[in-house]
C-alpha positions as a Python dict, from the first residue, in 0.01 Angstrom:
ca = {
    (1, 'X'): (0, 0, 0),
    (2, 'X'): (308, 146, 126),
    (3, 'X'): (391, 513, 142),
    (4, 'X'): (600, 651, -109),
    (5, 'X'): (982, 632, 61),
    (6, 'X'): (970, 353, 285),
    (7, 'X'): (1251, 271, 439),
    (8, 'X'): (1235, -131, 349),
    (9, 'X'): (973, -181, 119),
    (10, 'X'): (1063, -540, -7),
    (11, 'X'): (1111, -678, 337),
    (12, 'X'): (707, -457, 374),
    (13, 'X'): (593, -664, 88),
    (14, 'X'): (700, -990, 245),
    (15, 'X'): (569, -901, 601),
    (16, 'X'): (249, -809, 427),
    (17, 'X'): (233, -1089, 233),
    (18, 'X'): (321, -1370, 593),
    (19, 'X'): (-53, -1240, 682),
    (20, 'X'): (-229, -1395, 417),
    (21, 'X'): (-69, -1716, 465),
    (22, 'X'): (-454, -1870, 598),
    (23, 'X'): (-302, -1969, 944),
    (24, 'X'): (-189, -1678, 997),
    (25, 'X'): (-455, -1466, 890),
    (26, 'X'): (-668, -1679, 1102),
    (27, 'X'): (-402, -1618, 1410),
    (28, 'X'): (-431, -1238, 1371),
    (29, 'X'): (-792, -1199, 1362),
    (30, 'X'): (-867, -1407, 1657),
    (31, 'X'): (-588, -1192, 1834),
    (32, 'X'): (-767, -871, 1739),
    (33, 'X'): (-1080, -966, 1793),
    (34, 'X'): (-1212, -850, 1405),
    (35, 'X'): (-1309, -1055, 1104),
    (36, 'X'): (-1067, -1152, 869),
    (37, 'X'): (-1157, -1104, 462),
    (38, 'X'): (-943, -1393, 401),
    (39, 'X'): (-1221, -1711, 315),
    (40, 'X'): (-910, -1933, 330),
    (41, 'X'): (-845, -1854, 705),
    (42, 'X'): (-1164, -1918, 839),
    (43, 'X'): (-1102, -2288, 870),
    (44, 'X'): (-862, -2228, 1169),
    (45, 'X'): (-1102, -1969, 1304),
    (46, 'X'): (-1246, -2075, 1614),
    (47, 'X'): (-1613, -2179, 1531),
    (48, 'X'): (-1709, -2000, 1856),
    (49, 'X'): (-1595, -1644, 1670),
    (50, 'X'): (-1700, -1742, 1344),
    (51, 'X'): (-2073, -1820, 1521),
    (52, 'X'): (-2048, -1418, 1684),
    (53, 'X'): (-2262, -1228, 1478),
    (54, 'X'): (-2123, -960, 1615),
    (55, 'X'): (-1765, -1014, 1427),
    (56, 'X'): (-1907, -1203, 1061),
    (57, 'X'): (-2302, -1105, 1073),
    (58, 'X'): (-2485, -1351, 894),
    (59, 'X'): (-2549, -1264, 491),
    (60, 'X'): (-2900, -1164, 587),
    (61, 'X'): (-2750, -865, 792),
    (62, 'X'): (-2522, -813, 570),
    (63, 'X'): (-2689, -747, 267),
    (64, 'X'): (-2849, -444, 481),
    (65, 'X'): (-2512, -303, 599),
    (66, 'X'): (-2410, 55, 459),
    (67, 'X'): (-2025, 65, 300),
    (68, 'X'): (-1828, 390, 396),
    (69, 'X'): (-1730, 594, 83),
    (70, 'X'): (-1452, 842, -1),
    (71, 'X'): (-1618, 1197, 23),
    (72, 'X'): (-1301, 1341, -171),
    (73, 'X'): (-1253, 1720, -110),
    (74, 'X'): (-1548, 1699, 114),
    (75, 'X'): (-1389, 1532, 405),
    (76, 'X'): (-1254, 1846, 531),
    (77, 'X'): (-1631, 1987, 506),
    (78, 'X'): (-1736, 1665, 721),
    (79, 'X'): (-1432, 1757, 920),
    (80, 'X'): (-1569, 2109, 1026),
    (81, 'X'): (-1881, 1958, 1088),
    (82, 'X'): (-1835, 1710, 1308),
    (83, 'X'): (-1573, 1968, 1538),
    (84, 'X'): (-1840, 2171, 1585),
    (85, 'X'): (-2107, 1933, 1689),
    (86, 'X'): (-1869, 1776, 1957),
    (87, 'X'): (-1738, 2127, 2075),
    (88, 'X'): (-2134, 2242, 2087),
    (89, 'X'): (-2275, 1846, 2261),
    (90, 'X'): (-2013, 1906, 2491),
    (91, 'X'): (-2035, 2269, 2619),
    (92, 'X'): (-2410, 2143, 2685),
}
């Protein structure tokens, strides 16, 4: 996505779209250290990342892991909330 008004939003498109190239894809995750969506890439991953549970848990983990949803107009609520309890852990 790019925000409304970008300045270059073709030559976005084309960066954006250089990091799917598989090689690439492949090159950036093992740079960042994070797990790339892109099935393609793994085949340049390093096995030695791709074997780190830590970065692609195995499907058995996986099927147990939680996904993060939009709370909408409630974020603000979860906002609040979580000020407070760091302003009140941290005056303890």
């Amino acid at each position: 996505m790019l925000p409304v008004g970008a300045p270059n939003p073709y030559t976005a498109m084309v960066f954006m779209n250089y990091f799917q190239y598989p090689e690439i894809a492949a090159q950036n995750a093992e740079w960042v250290g994070y797990a790339t969506p892109n099935k393609a890439a793994k085949e340049f991953i390093d096995p030695e990342m791709l074997a780190n549970e830590a970065i692609y848990p195995s499907a058995e983990v996986a099927e147990s892991l939680q996904w993060i949803e939009d709370v909408g107009p409630a974020l603000e609520l979860y906002d609040r909330i979580w000020t407070e309890f760091k302003a009140a852990v941290g005056s303890s």
